[in-house]
Structure formats: C-alpha cells, structure tokens
N, C-alpha and C positions, 0 to 999 in steps of 0.2 A: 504494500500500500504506500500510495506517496500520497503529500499533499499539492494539490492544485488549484488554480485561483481559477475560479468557476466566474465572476464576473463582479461590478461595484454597482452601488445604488448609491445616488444622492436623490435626498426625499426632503421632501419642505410640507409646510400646515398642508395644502389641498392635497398632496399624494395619496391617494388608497391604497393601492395595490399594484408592487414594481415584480417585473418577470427578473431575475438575478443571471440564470445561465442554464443549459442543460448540463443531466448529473444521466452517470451508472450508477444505480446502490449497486453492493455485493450481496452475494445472494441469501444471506442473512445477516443478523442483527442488527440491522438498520445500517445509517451513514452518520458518519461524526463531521462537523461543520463547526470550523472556526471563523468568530465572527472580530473585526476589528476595526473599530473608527480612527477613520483618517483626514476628517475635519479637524479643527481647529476645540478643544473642549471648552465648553462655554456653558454656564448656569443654563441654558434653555436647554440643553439635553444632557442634563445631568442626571436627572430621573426618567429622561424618555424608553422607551424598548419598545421592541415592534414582535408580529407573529412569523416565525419562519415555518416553511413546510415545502416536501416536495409533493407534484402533482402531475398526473397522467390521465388518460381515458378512465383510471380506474379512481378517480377525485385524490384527495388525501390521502395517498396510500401507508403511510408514515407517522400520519397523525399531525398535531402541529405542538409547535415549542415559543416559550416564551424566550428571547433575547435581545442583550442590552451590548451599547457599546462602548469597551473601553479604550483606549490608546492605544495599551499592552497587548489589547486582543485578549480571547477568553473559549475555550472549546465547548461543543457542545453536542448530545448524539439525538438523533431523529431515530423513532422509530426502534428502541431498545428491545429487543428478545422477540422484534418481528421479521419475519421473511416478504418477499416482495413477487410476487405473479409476476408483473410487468417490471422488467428492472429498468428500464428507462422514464425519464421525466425531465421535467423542468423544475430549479430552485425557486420559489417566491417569496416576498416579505410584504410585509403590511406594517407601517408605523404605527404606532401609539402614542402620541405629545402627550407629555406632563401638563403643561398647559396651552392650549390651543391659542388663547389670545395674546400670550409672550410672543408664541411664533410668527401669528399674523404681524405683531407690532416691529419684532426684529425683522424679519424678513430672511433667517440664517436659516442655512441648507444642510443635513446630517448627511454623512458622507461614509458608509461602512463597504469593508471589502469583505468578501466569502469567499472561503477556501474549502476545500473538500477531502477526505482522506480515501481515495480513489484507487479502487482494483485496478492499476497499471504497471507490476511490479515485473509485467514478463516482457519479453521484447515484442515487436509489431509481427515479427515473422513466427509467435507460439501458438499454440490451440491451446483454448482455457476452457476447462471441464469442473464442473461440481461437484464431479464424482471421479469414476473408475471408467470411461469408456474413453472410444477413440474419435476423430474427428468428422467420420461416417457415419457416428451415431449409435454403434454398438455397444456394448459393455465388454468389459476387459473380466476374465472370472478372477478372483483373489481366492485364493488357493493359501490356507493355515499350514505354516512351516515349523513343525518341533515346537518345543515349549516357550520360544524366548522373543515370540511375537513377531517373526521375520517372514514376510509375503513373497507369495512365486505368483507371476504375471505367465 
C-alpha cells in the first residue's frame, strides 16, 4: 500500500458538496484517508469539519466519517471491518462551518488535500488476485504440506 494524493478541495460558506478524486478500496476493510489543511489557519475554521465518504452506483458504500482539518494532517479509515462489491468510486466531502455568518462576512476559503492509502504496491506489468487463482480466472489448488504450514501450488 502506498499513499497517494487523490485530489484538493477549496470550499467556502455556499459549497455543499465537492467531488475530491477517484479511489480503489482494497478489497476489504475499508480505505484509510489522510486529510490535511493547506490554507492558511485562521479562527473561522478552527472548529469547522466536513462529511467524507466514498461513492458509486452502489451510494455510500463505506459509510460516511466525520473530518476536520489540521496543518499537520491527521489519518483516518472509511469503512472499518467492511468489504466493498464495487471497488471503484469517487472520494467526496461536504463542509460543515462552525459558523456560517463568520464565513459569509470573511469571505476565507478552507483549503484541504486527501491522500489515500492505495492497493499499488505491485508493478503495472502484475496480476492482482484476492485469492489463490490465476489471471484466466481459475483457482490455483493449495495442497497442506507436513506439519509446519508450508503450501504446494
């Protein structure tokens, strides 16, 4: 797993809802998402945080998370001890202002970037399997060797 920078959002008072990047989950327990503000920190979004979640044909698959931005950045997992049907989607966020009429009055823009800890640990020229099979689609049998837990393919 590496981490990669899935895409940035700058959100002001009217923003609802920003599309972030497309994601791979892996094929279980969810995806872990580091979020990190790269604005300027300023009393108006000292208390702010937004909803992150990812999303496909199948809506929410993941669930959603509350997250806030710090400087330092801060990690966070979607989707904890669940598996995903569709593993593709798109990342999205939705702001939350601490207070909405600071924001109109400032007129200041929150500025966070999302990173993702992403199934790309193999080269481009691997076959990536879940399991035990081959790239045709087969299964591979695993055949139990002696007592000391060593597999024959």
């Amino acid at each position: 797993m590496v981490w990669k920078l899935i895409g940035s959002a700058t959100v002001g008072p009217t923003d609802k809802e920003v599309t972030i990047g497309p994601i791979e989950v892996p094929p279980q327990d969810g995806l872990e998402v580091w979020v990190q503000q790269t604005s300027p920190v300023s009393s108006c979004w000292k208390f702010s945080y937004g909803l992150l979640w990812a999303e496909n044909i199948n809506g929410r698959f993941l669930g959603t998370i509350k997250v806030y931005g710090h400087p330092e950045g801060e990690a966070y997992r979607l989707g904890t001890g669940l598996s995903a049907s569709l593993r593709t989607g798109v990342l999205k966020f939705s702001p939350r202002l601490w207070n909405l009429r600071w924001f109109k009055v400032s007129g200041e823009r929150w500025s966070l970037d999302f990173w993702a800890d992403l199934p790309d640990d193999l080269p481009n020229d691997r076959y990536r399997s879940p399991g035990f099979e081959r790239p045709d689609g087969f299964s591979i049998p695993v055949i139990r060797v002696g007592n000391f837990g060593r597999l024959r393919f």
